[in-house]
N, C-alpha and C positions, 0 to 999 in steps of 0.2 A: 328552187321554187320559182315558177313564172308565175310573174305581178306586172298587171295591167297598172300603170300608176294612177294613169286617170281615173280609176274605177274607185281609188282609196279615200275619195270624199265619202263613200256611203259610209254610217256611222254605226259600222258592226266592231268596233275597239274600246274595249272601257267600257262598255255601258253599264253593266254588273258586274264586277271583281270577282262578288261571291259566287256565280255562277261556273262552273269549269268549261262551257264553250266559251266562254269568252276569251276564252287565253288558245283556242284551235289555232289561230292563225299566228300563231307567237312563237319567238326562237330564246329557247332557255339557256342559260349557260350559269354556271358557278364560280363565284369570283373568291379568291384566297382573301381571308384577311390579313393584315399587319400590327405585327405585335413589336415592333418598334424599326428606326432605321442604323445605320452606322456607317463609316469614311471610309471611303474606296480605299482601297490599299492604294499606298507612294503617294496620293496626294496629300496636300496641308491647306487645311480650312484657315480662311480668316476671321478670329472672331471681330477685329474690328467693323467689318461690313456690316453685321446684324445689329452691334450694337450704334454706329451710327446712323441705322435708318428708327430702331427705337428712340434713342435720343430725340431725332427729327421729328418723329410721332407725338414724343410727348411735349415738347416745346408747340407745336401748332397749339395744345389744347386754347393757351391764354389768345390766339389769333381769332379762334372761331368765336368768341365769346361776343356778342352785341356786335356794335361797329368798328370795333379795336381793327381789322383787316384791311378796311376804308377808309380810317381817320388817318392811319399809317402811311397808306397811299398817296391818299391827298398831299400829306406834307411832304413827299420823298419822289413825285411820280412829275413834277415840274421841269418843264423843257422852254419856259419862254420866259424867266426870270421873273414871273407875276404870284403873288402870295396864293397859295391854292394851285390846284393842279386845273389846266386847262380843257382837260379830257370828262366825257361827260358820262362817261359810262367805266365801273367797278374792272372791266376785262381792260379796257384802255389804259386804263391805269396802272394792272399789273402786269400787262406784256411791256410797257414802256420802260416799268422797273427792274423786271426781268434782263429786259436789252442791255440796262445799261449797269448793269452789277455781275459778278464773277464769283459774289461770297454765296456762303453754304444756306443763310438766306433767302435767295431767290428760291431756293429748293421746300424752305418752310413755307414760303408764302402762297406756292402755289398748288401744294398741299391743303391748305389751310383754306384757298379759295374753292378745293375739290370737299372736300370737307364741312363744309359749313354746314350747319342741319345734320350732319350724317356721323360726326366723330363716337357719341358715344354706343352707335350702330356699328362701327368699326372695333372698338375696344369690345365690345360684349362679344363681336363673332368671334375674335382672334383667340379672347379666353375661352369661350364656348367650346370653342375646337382643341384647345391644350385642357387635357384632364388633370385632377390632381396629383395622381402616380406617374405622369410621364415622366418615362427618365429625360434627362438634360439636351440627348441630340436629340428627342424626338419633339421636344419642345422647339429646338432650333430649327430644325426642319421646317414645321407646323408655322413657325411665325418664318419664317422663308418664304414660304409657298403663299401665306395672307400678303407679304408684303409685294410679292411677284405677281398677285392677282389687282393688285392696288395699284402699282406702276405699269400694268401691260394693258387690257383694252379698256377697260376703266378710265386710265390717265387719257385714252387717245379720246374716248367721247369727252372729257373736260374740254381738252384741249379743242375740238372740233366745236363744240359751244360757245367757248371764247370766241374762234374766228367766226362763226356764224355770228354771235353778239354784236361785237364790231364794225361787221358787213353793214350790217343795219341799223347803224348811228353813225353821227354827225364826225365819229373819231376817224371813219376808216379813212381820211384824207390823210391820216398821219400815219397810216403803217401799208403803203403803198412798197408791192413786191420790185425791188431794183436786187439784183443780184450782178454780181461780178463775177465773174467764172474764169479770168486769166489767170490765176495763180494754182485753181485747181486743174485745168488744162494742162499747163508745166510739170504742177507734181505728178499728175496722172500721165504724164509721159513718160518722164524720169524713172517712173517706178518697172512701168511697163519695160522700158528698157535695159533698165537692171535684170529685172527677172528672165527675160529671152535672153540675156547675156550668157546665162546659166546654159543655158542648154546647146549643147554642141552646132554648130550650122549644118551638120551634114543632116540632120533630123527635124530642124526646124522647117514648118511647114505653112501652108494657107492657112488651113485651118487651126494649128495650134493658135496663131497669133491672131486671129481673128476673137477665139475663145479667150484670151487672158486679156482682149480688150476689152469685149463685152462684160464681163466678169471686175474690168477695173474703172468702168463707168457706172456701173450698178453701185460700188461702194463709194468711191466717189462723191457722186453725184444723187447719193438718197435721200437728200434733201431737195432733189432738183425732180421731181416725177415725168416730168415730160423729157429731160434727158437719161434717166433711169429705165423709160420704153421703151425707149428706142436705140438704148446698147447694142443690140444685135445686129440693129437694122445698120449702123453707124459705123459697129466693126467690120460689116460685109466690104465695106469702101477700101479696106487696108489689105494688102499681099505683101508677099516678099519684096514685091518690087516698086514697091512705094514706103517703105517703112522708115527710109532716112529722112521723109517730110513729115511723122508723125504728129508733131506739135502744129506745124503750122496746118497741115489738113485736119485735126482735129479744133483747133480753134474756126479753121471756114466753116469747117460744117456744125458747129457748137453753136456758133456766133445768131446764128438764124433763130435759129430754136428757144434757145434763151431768150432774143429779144424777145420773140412773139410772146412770150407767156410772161415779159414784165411788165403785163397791166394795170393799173393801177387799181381796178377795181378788187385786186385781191389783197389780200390778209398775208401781208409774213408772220408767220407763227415759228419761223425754225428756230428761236430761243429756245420757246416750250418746248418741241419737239424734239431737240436737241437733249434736255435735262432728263425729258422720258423715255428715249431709247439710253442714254448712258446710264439710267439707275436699273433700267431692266435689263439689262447687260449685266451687270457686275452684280444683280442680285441673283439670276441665273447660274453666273460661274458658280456662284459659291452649291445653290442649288444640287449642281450636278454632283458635288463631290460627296454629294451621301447615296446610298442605296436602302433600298428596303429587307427588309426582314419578316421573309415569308411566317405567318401562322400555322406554325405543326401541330396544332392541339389533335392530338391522339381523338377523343371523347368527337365521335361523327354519328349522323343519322345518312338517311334516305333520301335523296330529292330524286324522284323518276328512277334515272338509271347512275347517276350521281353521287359519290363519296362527299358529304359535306361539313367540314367539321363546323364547331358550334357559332364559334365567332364569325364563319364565312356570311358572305351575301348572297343571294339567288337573285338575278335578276331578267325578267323577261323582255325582247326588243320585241316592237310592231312597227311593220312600215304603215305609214299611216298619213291620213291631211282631213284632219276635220278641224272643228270650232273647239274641242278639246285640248288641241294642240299646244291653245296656248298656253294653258299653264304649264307645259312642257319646256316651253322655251324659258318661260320665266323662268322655272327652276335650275334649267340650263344656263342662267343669268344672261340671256342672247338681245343686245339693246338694240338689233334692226329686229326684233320677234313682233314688233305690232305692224310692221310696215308692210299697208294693204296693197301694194304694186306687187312684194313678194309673192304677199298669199295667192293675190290672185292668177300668177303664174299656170299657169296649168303646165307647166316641167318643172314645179317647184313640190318636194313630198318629204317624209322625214321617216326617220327611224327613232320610234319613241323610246325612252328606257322605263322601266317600272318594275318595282318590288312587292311582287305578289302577295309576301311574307307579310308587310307593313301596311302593302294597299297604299303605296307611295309613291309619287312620282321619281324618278333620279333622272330628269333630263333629257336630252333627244341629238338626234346626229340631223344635222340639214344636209338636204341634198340636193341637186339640180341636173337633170338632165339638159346634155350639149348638144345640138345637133346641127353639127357642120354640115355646108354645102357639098363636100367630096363624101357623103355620104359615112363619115366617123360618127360613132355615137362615144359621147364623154360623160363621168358619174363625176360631180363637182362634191366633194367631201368636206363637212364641216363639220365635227363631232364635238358637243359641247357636254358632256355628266357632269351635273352636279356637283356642288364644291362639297359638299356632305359626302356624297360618294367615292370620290374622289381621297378623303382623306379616311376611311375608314378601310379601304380595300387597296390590294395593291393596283397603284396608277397606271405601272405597266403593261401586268396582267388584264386590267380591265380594256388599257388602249389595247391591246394585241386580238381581243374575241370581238371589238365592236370592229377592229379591222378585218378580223377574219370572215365577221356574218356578210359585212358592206361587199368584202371581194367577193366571198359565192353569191352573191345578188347580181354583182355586176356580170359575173363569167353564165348565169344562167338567163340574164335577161338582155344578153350580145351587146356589152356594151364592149367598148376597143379598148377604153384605161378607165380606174379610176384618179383622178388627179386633184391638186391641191396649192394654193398657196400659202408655204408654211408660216409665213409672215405670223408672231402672234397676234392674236382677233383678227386675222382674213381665214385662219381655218377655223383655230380652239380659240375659246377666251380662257381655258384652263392653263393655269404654271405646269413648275416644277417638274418634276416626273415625266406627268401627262405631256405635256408642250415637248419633254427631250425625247419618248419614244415615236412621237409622229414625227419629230427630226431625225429619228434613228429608220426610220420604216420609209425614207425614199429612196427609192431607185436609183441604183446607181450602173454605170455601163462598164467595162474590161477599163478601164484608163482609172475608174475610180472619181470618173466626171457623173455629177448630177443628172438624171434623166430626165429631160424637158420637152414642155410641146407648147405650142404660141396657136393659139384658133386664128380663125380667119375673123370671127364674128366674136364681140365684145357681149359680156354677161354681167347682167346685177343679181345682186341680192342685198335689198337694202341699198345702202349708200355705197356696198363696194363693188367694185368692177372688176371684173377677171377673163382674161385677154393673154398677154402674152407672159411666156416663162414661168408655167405652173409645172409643178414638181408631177411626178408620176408618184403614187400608192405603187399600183397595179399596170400593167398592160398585155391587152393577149400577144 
């Protein structure tokens, strides 16, 4: 189907449910339900991991209660031996305690400061979504995926609050960005060198060794964004025949870079940011080791042309960009959805979801068209359903038809890739399931290497930017 995108402000979507033109320009599809999950064969689940992020849950509750969080702070958050904490702002406070502690702790507290107002908003969804018959893993699962939605974009706008907070008080003199990069230069030499070690010399090439540099500055260095960029650019510098200088050519050309971006005007927050990619790490692993359990309920009706048993979902996508939109995003829980730089985009459009059945929204895919100088056109893929959706229906299933409708939209309206950074919240702000089939759904090329493309031209949506080394969906 060719869509003029520009055209999709006119507000022929939604405007009567009850109505059946209203749904003419809509793409149906049928999603399985799930009737519970269970453990990949050969792997072993750890229950300690669930139950220390419950534990952690439920110790915050006495944190959020009045000032208990602050009064805390104050006596514990002192750095110039004076009674009271010298920092004037609640964020100052707890990055400074953050920094300077390594107990399980720091993990309550900044919880607790995400949390404030919201805790027993959090305890009501988690049960909401565990029924009273679910068996045992699907209960595990369920509070899995709450608590992987709690630690992944969620934690990263706390955290982005904090250091915006900060910026703009009298504290940010005291959390001025100085970074030290000789030690991870060395390691990230050493390691590099180990690994090329591996591989025979008669096959070692430019290009391998360029690729497992770039590849060992990104991890590295992801706490460093400005050296995390420009990995590619950095490993261009390295061949066969410079390779016995690696450390000290990587330190010349590090050294620059780094300095420029240790200015004081910014916010070190890689404590926080540190505690938030390690718990969504290890709440993932566990994550993965369950699968779903497709709904075989025999007992089906009719949808269209459609087998749908009783417990399934039907749900309708429209591309679409009106003032409707947004409680689309809300539903989708997408925290750049009010931002009017976006909307006003004119290569900014969405693919809405909606449940004809319920006459309910389930969320929306954002999208962006790219359009390079050398004449490529790019589909920027960000699909966000519903955490309701999400957990009523299989995650997989439902990720595989929103990537199926997205790629025939792209293959009929000449775009060259659909692409993506799978980063969680730069694509999905969804967990578990959902978040591992768009990591299972990128391209990859005969070596088993990630398929990537770097634009010439940088893109926002919202606060994020996307530039170089987005994964390929799709490409013709």
């Amino acid at each position: 189907m060719l869509i003029d995108q520009h055209s999709l402000t006119k507000p022929y979507i939604m405007k009567n449910p009850d109505t059946p033109t209203a749904w003419l320009r809509g793409f149906s599809f049928v999603l399985s339900g799930v009737s519970g999950y269970e453990i990949v064969p050969g792997v072993e689940v750890k229950p300690a991991v669930l139950e220390k992020y419950q534990k952690l849950i439920e110790k915050v509750n006495h944190w959020v209660q009045g000032d208990a969080l602050e009064n805390y702070l104050d006596r514990n958050s002192m750095t110039d031996g004076s009674e009271g904490s010298q920092f004037k702002t609640v964020e100052a406070k707890l990055l400074e305690y953050i920094k300077n502690t390594k107990s399980v702790e720091a993990v309550e507290l900044l919880i607790a400061y995400q949390l404030k107002g919201e805790y027993e908003n959090l305890i009501r969804g988690t049960r909401d979504r565990v029924v009273d018959d679910s068996n045992t893993l699907e209960k595990e699962y369920i509070m899995l995926s709450s608590l992987a939605e709690h630690f992944g974009d969620r934690m990263k706008e706390t955290i982005l609050s904090i250091e915006n907070t900060i910026k703009q008080s009298p504290d940010k003199q005291y959390f001025g960005r100085v970074f030290d990069y000789t030690q991870i230069v060395k390691k990230t030499s050493e390691g590099i060198f180990n690994d090329l070690g591996r591989i025979p010399q008669e096959r070692l090439t430019d290009d391998i060794i360029q690729k497992k540099i770039a590849k060992d500055l990104k991890t590295r260095f992801q706490n460093v964004p400005v050296v995390k960029e420009k990995a590619e650019e950095i490993a261009k510098s390295f061949t066969l025949q410079n390779l016995d200088s690696l450390e000290i050519d990587l330190e010349n050309i590090i050294n620059p870079i780094v300095q420029d971006s240790n200015r004081q005007d910014d916010v070190d927050v890689s404590a926080l940011r540190n505690i938030q990619m390690a718990s969504y790490q290890e709440i993932s692993e566990e994550i993965a080791k369950y699968r779903e359990i497709v709904e075989t309920d025999t007992l089906s009706e009719k949808v269209g042309e459609q087998e749908k048993s009783v417990k399934s979902r039907s749900v309708a996508g429209y591309f679409s960009k009106t003032k409707e939109n947004s409680l689309a995003r809300m539903v989708g829980d997408v925290c750049i959805g009010t931002n009017v730089e976006m909307w006003n985009n004119p290569d900014y459009f969405e693919f809405v979801l909606f449940d004809p059945e319920r006459k309910k929204n389930t969320g929306t895919v954002m999208l962006l068209t790219m359009n390079e100088s050398d004449g490529k056109k790019y589909l920027l893929y960000c699909p966000n359903p519903s955490v309701d959706l999400v957990a009523k229906v299989s995650a997989e299933g439902l990720y595989k038809k929103i990537k199926k409708q997205i790629i025939e939209f792209a293959k009929e309206n000449n775009f060259d890739g659909v692409i993506c950074n799978p980063e969680h919240g730069m694509s999905t702000n969804r967990g578990g399931k959902f978040q591992q089939s768009l990591n299972e759904s990128l391209l990859k090329d005969k070596s088993e290497d990630f398929e990537k493309v770097s634009l010439e031209k940088e893109y926002k949506l919202g606060i994020y930017k996307y530039q170089k080394d987005l994964n390929y969906i799709w490409k013709k």
